[in-house]
MARVOVEX-734172 format. One record per atom (N, C-alpha, C): residue number from 1; residue in one letter; atom name; y, z, x. Coordinates in Angstrom, 2 decimals, padded with zeros to 5 digits. Atoms other than C-alpha are relative to their C-alpha. Last residue first. Layout:
[NUM, A, CA, [Y, Z, X]]
...
END
This chain:
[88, X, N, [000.64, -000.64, -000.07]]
[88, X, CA, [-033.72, -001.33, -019.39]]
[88, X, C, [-000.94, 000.54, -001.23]]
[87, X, N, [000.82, -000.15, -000.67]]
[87, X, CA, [-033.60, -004.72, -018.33]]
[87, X, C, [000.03, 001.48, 000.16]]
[86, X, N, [001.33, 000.66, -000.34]]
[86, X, CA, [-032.36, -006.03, -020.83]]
[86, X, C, [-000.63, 000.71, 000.84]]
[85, X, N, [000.42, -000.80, 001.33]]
[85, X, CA, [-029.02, -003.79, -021.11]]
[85, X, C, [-001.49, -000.46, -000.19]]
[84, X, N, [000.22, -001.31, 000.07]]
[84, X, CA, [-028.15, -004.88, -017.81]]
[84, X, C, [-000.60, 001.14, -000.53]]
[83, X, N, [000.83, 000.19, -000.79]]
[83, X, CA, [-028.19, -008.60, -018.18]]
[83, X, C, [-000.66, 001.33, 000.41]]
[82, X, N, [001.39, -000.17, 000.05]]
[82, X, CA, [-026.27, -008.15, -020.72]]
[82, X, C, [-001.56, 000.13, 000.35]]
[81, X, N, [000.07, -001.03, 001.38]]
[81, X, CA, [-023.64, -006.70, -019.48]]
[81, X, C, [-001.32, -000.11, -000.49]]
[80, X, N, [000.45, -000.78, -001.12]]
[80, X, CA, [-023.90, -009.08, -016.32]]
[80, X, C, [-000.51, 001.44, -001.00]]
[79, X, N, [001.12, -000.07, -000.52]]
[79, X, CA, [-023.37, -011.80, -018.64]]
[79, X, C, [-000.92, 000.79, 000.45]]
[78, X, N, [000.86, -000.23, 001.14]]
[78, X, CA, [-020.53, -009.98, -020.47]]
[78, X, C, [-001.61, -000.69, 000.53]]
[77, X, N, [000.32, -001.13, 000.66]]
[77, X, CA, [-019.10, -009.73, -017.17]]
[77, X, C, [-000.50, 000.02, -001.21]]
[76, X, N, [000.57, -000.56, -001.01]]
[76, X, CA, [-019.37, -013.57, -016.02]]
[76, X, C, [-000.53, 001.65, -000.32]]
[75, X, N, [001.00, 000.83, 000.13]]
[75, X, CA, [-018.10, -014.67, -019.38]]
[75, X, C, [-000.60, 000.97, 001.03]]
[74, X, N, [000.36, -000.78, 000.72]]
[74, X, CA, [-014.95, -012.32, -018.63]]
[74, X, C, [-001.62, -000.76, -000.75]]
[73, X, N, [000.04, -001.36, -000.94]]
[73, X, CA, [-014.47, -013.71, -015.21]]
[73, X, C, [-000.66, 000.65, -001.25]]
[72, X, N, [000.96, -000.13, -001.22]]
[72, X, CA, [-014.63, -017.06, -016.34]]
[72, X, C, [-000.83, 000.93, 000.17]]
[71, X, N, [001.10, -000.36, 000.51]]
[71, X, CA, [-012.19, -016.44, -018.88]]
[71, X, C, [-001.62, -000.43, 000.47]]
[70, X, N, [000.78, -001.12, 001.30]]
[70, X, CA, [-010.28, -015.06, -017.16]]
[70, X, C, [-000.96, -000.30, -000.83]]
[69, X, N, [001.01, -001.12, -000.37]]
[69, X, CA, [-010.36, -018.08, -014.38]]
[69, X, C, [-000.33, 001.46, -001.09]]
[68, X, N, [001.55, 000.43, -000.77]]
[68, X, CA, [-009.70, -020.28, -016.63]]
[68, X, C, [-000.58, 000.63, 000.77]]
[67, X, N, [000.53, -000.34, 001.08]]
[67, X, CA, [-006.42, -018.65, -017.87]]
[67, X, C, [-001.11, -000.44, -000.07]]
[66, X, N, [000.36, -001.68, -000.26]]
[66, X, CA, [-005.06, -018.14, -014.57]]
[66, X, C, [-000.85, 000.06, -001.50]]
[65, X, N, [000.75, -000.50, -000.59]]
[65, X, CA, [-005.76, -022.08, -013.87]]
[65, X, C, [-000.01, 001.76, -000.30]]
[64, X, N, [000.77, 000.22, 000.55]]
[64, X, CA, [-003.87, -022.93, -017.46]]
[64, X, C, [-000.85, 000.27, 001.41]]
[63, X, N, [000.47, -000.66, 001.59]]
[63, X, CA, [-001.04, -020.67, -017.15]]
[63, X, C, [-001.77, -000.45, 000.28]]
[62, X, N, [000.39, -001.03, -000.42]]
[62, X, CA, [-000.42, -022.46, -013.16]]
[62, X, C, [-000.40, 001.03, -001.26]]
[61, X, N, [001.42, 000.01, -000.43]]
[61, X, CA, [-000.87, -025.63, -014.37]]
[61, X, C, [-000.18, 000.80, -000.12]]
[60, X, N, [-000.02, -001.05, -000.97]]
[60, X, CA, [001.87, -025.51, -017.24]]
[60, X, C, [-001.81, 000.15, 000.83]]
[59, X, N, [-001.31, -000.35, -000.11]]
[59, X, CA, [001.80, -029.03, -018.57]]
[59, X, C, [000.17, 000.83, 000.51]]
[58, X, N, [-000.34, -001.84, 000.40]]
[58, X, CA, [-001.82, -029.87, -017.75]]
[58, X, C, [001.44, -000.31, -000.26]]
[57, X, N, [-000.04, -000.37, 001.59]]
[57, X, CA, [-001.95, -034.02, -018.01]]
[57, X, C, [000.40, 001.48, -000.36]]
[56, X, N, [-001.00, 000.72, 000.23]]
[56, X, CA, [-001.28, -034.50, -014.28]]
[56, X, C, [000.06, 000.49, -001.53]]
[55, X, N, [-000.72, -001.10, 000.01]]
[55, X, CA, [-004.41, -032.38, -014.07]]
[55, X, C, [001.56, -000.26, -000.25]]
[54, X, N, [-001.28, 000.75, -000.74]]
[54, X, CA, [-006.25, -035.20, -014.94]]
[54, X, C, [000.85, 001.06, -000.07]]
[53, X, N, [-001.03, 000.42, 001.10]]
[53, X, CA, [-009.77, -032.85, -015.21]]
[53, X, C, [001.17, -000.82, 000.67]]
[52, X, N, [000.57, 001.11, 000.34]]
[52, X, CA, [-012.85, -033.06, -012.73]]
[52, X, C, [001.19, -000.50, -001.10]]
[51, X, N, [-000.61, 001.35, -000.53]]
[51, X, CA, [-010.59, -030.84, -010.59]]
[51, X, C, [-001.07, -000.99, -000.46]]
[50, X, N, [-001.65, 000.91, 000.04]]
[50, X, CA, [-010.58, -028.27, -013.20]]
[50, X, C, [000.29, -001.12, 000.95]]
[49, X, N, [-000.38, 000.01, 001.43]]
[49, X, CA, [-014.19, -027.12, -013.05]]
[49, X, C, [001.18, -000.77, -000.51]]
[48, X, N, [000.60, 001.38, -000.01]]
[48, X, CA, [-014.16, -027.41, -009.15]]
[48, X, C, [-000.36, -000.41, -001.44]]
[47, X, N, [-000.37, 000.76, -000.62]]
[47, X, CA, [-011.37, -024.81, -009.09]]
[47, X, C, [-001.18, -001.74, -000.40]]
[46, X, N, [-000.99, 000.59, 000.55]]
[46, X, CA, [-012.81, -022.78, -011.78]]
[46, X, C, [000.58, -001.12, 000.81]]
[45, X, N, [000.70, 000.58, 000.78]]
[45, X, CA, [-016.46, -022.40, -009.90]]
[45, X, C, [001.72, -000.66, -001.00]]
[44, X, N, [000.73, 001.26, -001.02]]
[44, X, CA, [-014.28, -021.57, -006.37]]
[44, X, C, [-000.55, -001.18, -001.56]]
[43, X, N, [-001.16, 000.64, -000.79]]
[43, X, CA, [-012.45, -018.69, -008.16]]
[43, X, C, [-000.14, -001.68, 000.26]]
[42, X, N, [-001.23, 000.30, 001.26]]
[42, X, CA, [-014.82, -017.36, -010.10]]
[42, X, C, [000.42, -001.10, 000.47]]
[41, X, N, [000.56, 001.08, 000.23]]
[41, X, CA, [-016.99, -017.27, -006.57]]
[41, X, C, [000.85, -000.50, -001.63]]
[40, X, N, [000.19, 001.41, -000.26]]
[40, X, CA, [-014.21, -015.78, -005.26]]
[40, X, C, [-000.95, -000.95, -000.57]]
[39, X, N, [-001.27, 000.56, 000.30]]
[39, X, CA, [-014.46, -012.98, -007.91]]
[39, X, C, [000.42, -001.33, 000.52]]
[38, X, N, [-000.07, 000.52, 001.25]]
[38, X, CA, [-017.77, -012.39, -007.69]]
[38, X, C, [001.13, -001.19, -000.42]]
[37, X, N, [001.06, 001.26, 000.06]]
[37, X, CA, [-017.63, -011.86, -004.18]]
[37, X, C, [000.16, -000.77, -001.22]]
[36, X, N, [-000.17, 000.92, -000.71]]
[36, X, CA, [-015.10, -009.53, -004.48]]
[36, X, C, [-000.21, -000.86, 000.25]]
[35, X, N, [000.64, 000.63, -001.39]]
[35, X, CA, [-016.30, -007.46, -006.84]]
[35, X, C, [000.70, -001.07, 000.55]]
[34, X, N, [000.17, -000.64, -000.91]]
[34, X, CA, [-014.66, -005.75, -009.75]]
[34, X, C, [-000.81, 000.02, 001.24]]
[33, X, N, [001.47, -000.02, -000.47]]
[33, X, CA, [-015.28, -008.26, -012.41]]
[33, X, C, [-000.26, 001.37, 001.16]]
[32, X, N, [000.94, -000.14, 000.64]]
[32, X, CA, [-012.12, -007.98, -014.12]]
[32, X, C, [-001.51, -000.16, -000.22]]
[31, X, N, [-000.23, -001.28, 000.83]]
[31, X, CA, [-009.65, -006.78, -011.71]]
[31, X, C, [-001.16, -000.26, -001.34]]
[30, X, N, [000.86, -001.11, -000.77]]
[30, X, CA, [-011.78, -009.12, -009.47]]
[30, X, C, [000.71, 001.27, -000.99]]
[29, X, N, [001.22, -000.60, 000.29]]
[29, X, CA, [-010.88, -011.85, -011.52]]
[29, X, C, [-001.23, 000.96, 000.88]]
[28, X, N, [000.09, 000.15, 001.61]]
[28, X, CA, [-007.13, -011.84, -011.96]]
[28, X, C, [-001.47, 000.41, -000.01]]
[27, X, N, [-000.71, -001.69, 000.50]]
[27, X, CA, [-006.96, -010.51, -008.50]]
[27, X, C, [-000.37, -000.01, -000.91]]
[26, X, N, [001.16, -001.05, -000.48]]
[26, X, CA, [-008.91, -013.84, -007.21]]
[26, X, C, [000.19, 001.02, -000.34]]
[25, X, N, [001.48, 000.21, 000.61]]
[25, X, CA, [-007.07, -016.09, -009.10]]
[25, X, C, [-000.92, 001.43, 000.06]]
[24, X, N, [-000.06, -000.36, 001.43]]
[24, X, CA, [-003.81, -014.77, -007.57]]
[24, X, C, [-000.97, -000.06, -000.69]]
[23, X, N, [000.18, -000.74, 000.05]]
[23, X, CA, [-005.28, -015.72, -004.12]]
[23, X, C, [000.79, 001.38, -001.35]]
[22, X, N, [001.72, -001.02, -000.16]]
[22, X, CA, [-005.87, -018.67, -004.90]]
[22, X, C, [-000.47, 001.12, 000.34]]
[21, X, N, [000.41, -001.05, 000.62]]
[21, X, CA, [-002.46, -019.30, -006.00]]
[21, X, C, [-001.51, 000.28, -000.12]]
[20, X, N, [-001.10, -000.67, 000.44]]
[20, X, CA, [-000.77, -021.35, -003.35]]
[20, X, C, [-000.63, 001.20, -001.08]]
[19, X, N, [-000.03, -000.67, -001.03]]
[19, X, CA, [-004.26, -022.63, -001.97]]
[19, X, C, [001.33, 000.69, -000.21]]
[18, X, N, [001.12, -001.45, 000.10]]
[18, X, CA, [-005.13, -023.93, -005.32]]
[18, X, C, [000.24, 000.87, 001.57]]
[17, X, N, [-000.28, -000.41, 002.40]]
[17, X, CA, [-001.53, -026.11, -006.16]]
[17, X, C, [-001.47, 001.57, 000.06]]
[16, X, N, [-000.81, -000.42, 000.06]]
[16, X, CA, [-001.92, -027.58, -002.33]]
[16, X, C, [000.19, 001.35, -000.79]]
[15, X, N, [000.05, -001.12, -000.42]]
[15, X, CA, [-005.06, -028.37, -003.00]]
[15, X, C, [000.45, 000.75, 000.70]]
[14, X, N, [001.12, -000.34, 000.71]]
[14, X, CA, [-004.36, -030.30, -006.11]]
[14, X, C, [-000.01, 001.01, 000.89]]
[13, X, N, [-000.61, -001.06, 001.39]]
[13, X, CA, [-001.12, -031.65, -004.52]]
[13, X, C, [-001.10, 000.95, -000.01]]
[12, X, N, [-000.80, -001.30, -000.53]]
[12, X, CA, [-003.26, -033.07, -001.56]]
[12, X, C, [000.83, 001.19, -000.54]]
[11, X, N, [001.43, -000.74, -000.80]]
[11, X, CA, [-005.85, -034.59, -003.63]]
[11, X, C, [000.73, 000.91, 000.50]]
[10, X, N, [000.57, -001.22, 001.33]]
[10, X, CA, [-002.81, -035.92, -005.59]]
[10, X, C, [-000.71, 000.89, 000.63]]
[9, X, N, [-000.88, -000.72, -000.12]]
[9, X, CA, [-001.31, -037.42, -001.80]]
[9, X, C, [-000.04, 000.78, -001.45]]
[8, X, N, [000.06, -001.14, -000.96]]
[8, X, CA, [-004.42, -038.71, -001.18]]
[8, X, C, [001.40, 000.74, -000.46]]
[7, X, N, [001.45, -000.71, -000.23]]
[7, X, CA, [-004.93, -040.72, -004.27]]
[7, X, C, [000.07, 001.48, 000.52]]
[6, X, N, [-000.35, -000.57, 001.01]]
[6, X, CA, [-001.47, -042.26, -004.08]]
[6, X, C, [-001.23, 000.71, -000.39]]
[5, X, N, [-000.54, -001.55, -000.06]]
[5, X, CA, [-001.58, -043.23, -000.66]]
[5, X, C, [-000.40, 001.07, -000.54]]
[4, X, N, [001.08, -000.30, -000.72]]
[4, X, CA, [-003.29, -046.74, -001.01]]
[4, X, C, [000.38, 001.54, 000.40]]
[3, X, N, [001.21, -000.23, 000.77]]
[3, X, CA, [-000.85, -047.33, -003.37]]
[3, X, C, [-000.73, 000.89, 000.07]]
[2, X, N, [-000.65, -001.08, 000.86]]
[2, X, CA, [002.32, -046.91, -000.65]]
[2, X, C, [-001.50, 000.09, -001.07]]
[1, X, N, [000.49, -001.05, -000.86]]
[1, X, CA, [000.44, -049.82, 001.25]]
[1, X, C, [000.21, 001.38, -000.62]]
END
């Protein structure tokens, strides 16, 4: 019975683990997107990015989600960069 647990009680870690620093995420990439929106969506696209991985495997999670979202965030802004410069 205990088995049949072991699933749910990662699942629960996991979003445990993003509801403890999801709102760290979001600082990280709103100081470098400067939107709000943006930023959650960062936020949201790293999250479901990393839970296709065995996170068991990360050694430091919390390094390796703040360091996913930067560079997220900084992808996102050079997008927007260019996206800018195009169109004038």
């Amino acid at each position: 019975m205990a088995q049949h647990n072991v699933p749910r009680i990662f699942a629960s870690l996991r979003l445990f683990f993003m509801e403890n620093i999801r709102k760290l995420l979001t600082t990280y990439a709103y100081n470098i997107l400067g939107s709000y929106e943006d930023a959650k969506d960062i936020v949201q696209d790293a999250y479901l990015k990393l839970s296709s991985l065995d996170i068991d495997a990360i050694e430091n999670k919390k390094a390796y989600f703040i360091r996913t979202v930067i560079n997220l965030s900084i992808n996102l802004k050079e997008k927007q960069k260019r996206l800018i410069s195009q169109s004038r």
